[in-house]
N, C-alpha and C positions, 0 to 999 in steps of 0.2 A: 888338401882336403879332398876326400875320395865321397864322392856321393855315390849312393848305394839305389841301384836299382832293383824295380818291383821284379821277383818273377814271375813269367808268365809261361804256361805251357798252354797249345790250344791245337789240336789235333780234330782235322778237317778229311772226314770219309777217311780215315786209317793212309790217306795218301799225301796230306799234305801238312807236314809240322811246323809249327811258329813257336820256336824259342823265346824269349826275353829276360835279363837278368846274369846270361853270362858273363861268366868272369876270367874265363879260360879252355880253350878250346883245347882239348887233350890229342885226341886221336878222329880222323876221321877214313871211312871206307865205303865201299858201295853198300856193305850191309852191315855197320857198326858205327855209331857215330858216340865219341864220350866227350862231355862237356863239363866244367867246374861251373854250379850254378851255388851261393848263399851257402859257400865254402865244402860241401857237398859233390860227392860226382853224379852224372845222370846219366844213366846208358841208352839209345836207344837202338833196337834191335831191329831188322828190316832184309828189305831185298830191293836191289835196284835203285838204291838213294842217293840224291842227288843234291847237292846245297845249290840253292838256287839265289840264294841272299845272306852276306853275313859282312855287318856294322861293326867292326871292333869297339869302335866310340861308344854305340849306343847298347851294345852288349847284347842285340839280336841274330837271330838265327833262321834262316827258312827254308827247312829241305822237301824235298818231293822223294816218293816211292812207296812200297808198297811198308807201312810199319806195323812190326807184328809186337814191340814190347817194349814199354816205357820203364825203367827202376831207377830209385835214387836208393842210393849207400853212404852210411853215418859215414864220418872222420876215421871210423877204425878200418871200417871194410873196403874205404877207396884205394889205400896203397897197395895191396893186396891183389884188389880187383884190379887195377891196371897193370901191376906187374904180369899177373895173368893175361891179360888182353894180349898186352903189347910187348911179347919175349921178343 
């Protein structure tokens, strides 16, 4: 039995991110971070980022840096979009 957690996005002064609800941590870098949240990818775009907390169990996430752009992409656009990220 997979209990399904809430997501949450909460972004503090553009510097400090609090994930919750991941379900798969795709790719992470100093200024790209992709995550599977609620079967979906989430991109977030930055400079200088830093994961400062991440709970596999509890499916959160907490980076610091400067972030300049949050996007989520339906089911069709994630394969795609990650092939692209991550050649």
């Amino acid at each position: 039995l997979k209990i399904k957690i809430k997501q949450k996005t909460e972004l503090t002064n553009r510097k400090n991110l609090c994930l919750t609800g991941i379900e798969k941590v795709v790719g992470i870098s100093d200024s790209e971070l992709l995550v599977e949240v609620d079967g979906v990818a989430l991109s977030v775009q930055g400079s200088n980022m830093e994961v400062k907390k991440l709970d596999v169990e509890s499916g959160s996430l907490e980076v610091d840096g400067m972030i300049n752009n949050i996007k989520y992409f339906d089911k069709k656009q994630k394969l795609s979009f990650i092939k692209r990220i991550f050649k």
